[in-house]
Wavefront OBJ file of the C-alpha trace (Angstrom):
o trace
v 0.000 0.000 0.000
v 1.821 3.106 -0.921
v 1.836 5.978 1.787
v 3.010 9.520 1.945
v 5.445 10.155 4.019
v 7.507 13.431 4.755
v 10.826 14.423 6.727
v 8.124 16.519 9.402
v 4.715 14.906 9.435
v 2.587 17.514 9.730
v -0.936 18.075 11.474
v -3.196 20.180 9.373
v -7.186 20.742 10.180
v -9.122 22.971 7.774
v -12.229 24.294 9.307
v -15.253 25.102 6.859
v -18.735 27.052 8.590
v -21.551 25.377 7.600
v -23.568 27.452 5.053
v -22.145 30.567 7.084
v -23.890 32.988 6.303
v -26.908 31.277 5.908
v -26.638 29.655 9.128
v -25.623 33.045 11.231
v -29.217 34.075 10.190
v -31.464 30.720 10.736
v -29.582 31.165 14.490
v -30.590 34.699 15.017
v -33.930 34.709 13.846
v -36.320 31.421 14.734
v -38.728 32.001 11.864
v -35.862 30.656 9.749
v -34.558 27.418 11.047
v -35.502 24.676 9.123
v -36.453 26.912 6.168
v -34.895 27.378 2.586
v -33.089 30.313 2.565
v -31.086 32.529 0.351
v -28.823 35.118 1.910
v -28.832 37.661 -0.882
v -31.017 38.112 -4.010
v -34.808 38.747 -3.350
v -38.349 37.602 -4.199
v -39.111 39.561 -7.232
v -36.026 37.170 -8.925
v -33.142 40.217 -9.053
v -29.528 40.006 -7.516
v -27.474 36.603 -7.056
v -28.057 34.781 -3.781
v -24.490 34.317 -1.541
v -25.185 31.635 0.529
v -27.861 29.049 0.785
v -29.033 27.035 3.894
v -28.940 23.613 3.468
v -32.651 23.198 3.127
v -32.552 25.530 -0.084
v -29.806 23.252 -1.036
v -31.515 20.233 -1.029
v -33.720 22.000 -4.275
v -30.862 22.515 -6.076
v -29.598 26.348 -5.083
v -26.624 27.030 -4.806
v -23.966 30.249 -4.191
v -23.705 33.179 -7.048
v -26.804 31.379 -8.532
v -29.585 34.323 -9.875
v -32.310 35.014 -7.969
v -35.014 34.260 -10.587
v -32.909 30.699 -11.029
v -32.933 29.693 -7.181
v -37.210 30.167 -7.151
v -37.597 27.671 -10.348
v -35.774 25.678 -8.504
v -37.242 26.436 -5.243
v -41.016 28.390 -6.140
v -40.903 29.002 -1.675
v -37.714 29.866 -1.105
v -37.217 32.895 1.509
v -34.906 35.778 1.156
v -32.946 37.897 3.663
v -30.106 40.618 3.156
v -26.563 40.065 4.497
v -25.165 41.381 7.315
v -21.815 41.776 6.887
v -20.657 43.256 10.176
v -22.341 40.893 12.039
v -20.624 38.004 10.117
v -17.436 39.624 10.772
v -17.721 39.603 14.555
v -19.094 36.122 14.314
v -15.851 35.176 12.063
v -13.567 36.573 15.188
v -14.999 34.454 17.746
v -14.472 31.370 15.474
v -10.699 32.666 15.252
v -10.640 33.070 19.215
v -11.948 29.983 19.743
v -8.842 28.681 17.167
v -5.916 30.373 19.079
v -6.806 28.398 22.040
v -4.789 25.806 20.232
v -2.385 27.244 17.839
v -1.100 30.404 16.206
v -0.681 28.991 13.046
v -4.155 29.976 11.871
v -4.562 30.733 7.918
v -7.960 32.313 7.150
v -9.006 31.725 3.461
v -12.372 33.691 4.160
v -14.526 35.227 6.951
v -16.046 31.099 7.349
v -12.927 28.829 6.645
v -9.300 28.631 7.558
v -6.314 26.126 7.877
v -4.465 25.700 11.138
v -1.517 23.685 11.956
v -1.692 21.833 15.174
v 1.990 20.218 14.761
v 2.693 21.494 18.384
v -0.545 22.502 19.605
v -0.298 25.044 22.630
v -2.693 22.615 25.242
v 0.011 19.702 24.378
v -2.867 17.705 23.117
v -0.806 15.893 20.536
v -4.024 14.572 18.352
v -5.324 16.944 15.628
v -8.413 15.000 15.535
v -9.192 15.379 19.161
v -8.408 19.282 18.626
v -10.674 19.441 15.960
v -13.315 17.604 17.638
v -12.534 20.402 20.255
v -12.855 23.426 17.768
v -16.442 22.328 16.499
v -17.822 21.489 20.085
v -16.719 25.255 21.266
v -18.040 26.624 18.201
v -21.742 24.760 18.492
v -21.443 25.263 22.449
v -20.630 28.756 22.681
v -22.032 30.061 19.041
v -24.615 28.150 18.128
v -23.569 26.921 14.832
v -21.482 24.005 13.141
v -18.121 23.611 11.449
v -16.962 20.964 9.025
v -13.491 19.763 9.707
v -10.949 17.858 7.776
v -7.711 16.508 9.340
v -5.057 15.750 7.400
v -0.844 16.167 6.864
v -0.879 18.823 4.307
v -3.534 22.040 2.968
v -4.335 20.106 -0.103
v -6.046 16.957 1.855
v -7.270 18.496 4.780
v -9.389 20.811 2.809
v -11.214 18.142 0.712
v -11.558 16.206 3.779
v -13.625 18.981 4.909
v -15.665 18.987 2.468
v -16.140 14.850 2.338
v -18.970 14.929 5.284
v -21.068 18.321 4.962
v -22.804 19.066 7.129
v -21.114 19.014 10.469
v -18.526 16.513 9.666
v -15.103 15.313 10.603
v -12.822 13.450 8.027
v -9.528 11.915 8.980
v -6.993 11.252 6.245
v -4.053 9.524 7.408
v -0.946 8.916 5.091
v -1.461 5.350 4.460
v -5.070 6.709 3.847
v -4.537 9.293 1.048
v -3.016 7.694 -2.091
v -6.524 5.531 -2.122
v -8.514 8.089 -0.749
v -7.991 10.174 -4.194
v -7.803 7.473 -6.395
v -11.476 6.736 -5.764
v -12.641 10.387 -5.396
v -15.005 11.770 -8.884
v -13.201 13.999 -9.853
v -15.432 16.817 -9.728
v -14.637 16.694 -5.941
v -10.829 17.869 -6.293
v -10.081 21.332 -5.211
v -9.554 23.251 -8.046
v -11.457 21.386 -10.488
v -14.056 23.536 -11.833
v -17.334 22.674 -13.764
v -16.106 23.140 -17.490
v -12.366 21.385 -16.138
v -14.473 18.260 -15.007
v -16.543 18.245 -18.037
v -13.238 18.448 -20.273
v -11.680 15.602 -17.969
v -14.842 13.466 -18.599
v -14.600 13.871 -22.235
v -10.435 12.112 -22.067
v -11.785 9.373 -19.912
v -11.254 10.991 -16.260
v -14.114 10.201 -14.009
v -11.782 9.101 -10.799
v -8.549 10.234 -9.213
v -7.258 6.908 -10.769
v -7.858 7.351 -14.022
v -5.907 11.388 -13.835
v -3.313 9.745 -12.507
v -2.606 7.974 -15.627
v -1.824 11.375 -17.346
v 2.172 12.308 -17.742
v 2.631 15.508 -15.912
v 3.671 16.930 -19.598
v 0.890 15.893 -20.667
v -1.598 17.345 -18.226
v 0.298 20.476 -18.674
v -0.400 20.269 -22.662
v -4.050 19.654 -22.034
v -4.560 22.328 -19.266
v -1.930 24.736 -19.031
v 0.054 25.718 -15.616
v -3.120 23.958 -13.885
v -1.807 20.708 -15.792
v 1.208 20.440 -12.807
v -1.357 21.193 -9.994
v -3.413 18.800 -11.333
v -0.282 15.751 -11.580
v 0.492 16.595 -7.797
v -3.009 16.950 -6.141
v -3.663 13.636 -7.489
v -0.930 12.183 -5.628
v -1.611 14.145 -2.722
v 1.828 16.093 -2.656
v 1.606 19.781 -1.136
v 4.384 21.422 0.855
v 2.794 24.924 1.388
v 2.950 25.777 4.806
v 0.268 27.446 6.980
v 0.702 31.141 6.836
v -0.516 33.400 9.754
v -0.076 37.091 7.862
v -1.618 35.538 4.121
v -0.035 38.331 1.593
v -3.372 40.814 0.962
v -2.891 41.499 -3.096
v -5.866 43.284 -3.450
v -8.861 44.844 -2.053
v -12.333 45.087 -3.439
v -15.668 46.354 -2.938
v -18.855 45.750 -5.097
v -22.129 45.944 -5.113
v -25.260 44.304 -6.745
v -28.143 46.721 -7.135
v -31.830 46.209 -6.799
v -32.710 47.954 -9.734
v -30.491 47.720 -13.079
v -28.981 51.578 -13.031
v -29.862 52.844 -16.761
v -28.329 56.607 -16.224
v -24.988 57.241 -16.511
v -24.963 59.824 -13.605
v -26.476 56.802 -11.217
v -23.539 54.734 -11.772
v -20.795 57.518 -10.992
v -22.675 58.543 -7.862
v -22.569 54.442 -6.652
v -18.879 54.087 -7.975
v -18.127 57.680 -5.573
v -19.553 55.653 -2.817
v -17.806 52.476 -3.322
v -14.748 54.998 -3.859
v -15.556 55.742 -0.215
v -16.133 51.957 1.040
v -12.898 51.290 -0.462
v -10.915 53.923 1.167
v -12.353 52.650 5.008
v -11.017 49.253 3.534
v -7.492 50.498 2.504
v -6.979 52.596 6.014
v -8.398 49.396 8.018
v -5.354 47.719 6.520
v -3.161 50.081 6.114
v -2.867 49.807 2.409
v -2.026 52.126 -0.474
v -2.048 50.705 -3.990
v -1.400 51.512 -8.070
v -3.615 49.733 -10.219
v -7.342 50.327 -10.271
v -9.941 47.931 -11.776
v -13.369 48.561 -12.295
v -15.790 46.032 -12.907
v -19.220 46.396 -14.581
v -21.567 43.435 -14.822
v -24.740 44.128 -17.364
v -28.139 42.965 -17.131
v -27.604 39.710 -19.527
v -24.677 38.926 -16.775
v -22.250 39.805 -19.122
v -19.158 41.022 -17.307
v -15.894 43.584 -18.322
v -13.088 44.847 -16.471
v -11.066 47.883 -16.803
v -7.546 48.548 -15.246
v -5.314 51.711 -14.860
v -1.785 51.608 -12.968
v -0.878 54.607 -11.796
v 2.745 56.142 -11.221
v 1.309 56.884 -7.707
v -0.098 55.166 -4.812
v -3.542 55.749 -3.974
v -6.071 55.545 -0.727
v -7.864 58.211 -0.665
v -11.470 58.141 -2.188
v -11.519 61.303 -4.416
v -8.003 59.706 -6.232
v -9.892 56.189 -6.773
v -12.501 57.933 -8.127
v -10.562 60.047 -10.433
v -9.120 56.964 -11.859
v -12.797 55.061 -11.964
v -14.291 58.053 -13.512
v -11.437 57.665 -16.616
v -11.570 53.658 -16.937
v -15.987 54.300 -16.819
v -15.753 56.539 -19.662
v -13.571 54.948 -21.785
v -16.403 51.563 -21.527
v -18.976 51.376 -24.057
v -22.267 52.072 -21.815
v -24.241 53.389 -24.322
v -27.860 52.049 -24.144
v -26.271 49.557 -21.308
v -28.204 48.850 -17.762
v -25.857 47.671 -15.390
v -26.884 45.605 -12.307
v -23.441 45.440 -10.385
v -20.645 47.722 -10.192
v -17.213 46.793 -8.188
v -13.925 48.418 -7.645
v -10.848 46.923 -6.710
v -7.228 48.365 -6.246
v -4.118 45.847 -6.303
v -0.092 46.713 -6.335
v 0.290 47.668 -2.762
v 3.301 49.334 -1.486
v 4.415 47.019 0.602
v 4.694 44.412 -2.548
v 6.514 46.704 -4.368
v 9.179 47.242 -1.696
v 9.252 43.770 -1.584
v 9.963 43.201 -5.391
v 12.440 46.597 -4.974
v 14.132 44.567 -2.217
v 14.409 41.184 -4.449
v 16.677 41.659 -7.786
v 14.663 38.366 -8.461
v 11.321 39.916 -8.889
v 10.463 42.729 -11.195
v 8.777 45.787 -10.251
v 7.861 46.544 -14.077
l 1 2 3 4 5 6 7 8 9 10 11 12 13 14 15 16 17 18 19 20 21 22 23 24 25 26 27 28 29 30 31 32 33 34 35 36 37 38 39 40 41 42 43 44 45 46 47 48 49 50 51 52 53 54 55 56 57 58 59 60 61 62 63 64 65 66 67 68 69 70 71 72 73 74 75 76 77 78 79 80 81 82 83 84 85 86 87 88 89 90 91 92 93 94 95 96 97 98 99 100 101 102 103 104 105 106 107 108 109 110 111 112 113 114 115 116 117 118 119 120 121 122 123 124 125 126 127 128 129 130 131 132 133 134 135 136 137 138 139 140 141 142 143 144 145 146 147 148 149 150 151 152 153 154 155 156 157 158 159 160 161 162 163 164 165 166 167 168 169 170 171 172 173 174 175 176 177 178 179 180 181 182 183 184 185 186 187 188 189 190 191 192 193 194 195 196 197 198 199 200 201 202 203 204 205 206 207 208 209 210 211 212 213 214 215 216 217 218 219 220 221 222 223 224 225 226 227 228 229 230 231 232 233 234 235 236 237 238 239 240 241 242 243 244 245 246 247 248 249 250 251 252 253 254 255 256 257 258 259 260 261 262 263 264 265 266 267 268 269 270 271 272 273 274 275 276 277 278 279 280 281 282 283 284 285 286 287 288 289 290 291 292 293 294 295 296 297 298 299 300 301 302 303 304 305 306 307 308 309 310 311 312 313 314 315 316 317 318 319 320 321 322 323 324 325 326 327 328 329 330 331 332 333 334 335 336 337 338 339 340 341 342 343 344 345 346 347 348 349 350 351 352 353 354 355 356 357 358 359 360 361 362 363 364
């Protein structure tokens, strides 16, 4: 039986909320537990629903689906708005609840994370027993449930989250893995997306096993850089660490609107307040960046992006929006409605140094 073996055997847990968002709300308000719900979109079919509780999931509705798309699916499905800032708090107790065991915590979003429990600060020694930990404190003391997957790198511990959702705990030992993937669809790997599984379907890959029949030159002919990501997932090789401080390479802020904005004049005054949003953002992290993007998606859900790199750095809202304003006018909007509108601003400071500091990376 071949197993994986590596100079440090690490202990790796990834941590996955439970329909997050969805769940924060079915726990504040009673009226909504047990009921399918959309966090996002609304009733009348507009906007793109975030999260969906499991109920609505059992119909079929799923996360950046359209409104109008989740009710043929689901004719009495209910609708709420997110609340961001209350998510956010509820996303720092989950990470207090994590530093009762290690430092090593790397969150991926505001519901999920990775955490290395190699040397776990209660001396526990078993990563499964620390997990088991995690998701008792977090149903005990918030009311919800976690997903956990244990495992001795990112790459395994993170589908072994995902193996028993709802509330589940997957242990993947290394004498465990190289079988574990071999008979795992392969629509379940990380990283393979609907139109890569469809394309792997259509050369004969249905399992783990059968990718792992593919030369690593020849993955990499088929599908690109992905190709080599693809050769080692298989095989269950990852050496990334867990990183505490994950590098922040850009910062975005969007929003979906009720009504498609027709006016030209609408859509500057919304991009001036996302301007705004966006400069909170950057101070809250202490960020100053060159390139600007503005993103437009139409009624039809068509989508563009526009990008400007400046000689300067930028934070402050009335700069951002100078920058927007150019990139907006130089899109085609004529006779366009637009239904979401996002801004994002990337090349920080701090990277740049970083690249200045490295004769190894280029700045331009």
């Amino acid at each position: 039986m071949e197993k994986i073996v590596s100079e440090k055997t690490r202990k790796i847990i990834h941590i996955d909320m439970d329909a997050f968002y969805a769940s924060v709300e079915q726990r504040d308000f009673p009226e909504l537990r047990n009921k399918a719900l959309a966090v996002g979109g609304s009733p009348d079919g507009r906007g793109v629903v975030a999260t969906a509780s499991y109920e609505a999931r059992a119909y079929g509705v799923r996360s950046a689906m359209s409104s109008r798309q989740a009710l043929q699916l689901c004719p009495h499905l209910m609708f709420t708005r997110p609340r961001f800032d209350i998510y956010r708090e509820v996303s720092k107790q989950i990470r207090a609840i994590f530093t009762r065991y290690t430092d090593l915590i790397e969150p991926l979003s505001l519901d999920e994370a990775y955490l290395d429990v190699t040397e776990d600060k209660q001396g526990i020694g078993s990563a499964i027993e620390i997990a088991k930990a995690i998701k008792t404190a977090i149903c005990e003391e918030l009311g919800l449930t976690a997903s956990a997957g244990v495992s001795i790198n990112k790459f395994i511990a993170k589908i072994a989250s995902d193996y028993q959702k709802p509330d589940g705990l997957t242990f993947i030992g290394p004498s465990k893995i190289i079988a574990f993937l071999e008979q795992l669809p392969i629509e379940k790997f990380f990283g393979v997306g609907k139109v890569t599984a469809h394309k792997m379907k259509s050369m004969g890959i249905h399992t783990g096993k059968e990718l792992k029949q593919f030369s690593e030159n020849e993955l990499i002919r088929r599908f690109g850089k992905s190709g080599k990501f693809f050769y080692h997932m298989v095989r269950g090789e990852d050496s990334r660490p867990v990183k505490p401080n994950r590098i922040v390479k850009s910062i975005s802020i969007e929003d979906t609107f009720e009504t498609d904005l027709k006016e030209e004049q609408e859509m500057l005054k919304e991009l001036k307040k996302l301007c705004g949003k966006l400069e909170k953002r950057l101070e809250e992290k202490a960020k100053q960046g060159r390139t600007v993007t503005l993103k437009i998606k139409f009624a039809d859900f068509t989508q563009i992006t526009r990008s400007k790199t400046s000689m300067f750095y930028l934070n402050v809202a009335d700069d951002i929006f100078q920058q927007v304003t150019d990139l907006f006018s130089k899109a085609n909007m004529e006779d366009k409605k637009v239904r979401l509108l996002g801004v994002t601003i990337s090349n920080f400071y701090d990277a740049d140094l970083e690249k200045l500091n490295n004769p190894q990376l280029r700045l331009f």
